[in-house]
C-alpha positions in Angstrom: 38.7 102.5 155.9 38.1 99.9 153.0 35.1 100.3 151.0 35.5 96.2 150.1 35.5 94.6 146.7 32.7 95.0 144.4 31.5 91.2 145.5 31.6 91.9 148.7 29.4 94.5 148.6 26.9 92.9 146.2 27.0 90.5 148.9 26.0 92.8 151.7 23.5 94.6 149.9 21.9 91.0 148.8 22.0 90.6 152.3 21.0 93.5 154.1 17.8 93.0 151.1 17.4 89.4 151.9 16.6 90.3 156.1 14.6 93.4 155.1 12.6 90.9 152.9 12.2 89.2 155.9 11.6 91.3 158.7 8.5 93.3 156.0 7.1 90.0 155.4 7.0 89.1 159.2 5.3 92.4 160.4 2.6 91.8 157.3 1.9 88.4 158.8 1.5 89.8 162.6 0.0 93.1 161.9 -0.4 93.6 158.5 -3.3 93.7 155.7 -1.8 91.5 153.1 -4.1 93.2 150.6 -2.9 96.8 151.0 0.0 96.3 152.0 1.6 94.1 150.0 3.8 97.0 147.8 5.8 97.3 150.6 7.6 94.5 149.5 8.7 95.7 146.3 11.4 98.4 148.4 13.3 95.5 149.3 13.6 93.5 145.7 14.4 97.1 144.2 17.5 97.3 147.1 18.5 93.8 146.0 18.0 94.4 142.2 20.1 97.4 142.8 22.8 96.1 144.5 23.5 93.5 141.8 23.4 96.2 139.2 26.0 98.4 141.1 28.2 95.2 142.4 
């Protein structure tokens, strides 16, 4: 099995960050206090931050 080329993986892990982003900020705005809550969002800018570090 390939383990891909160091883009394509920044890619994936930009993207895998990008929909966790997404999904985190839709369950804050249907259940969610923004106000409490809102640190939760940092998990997925560190996976992103850390995927373009590691390409």
């Amino acid at each position: 099995m390939t383990r891909g080329t160091p883009g394509e993986r920044r890619a994936l892990g930009l993207w895998t960050a990008a929909w966790l982003l997404v999904f985190l900020v839709v369950g804050l705005v249907w259940v969610g206090n923004w106000s409490l809550m809102w640190p939760v969002l940092l998990v997925p800018v560190a996976w992103g931050l850390v995927s373009l570090r590691r390409g």
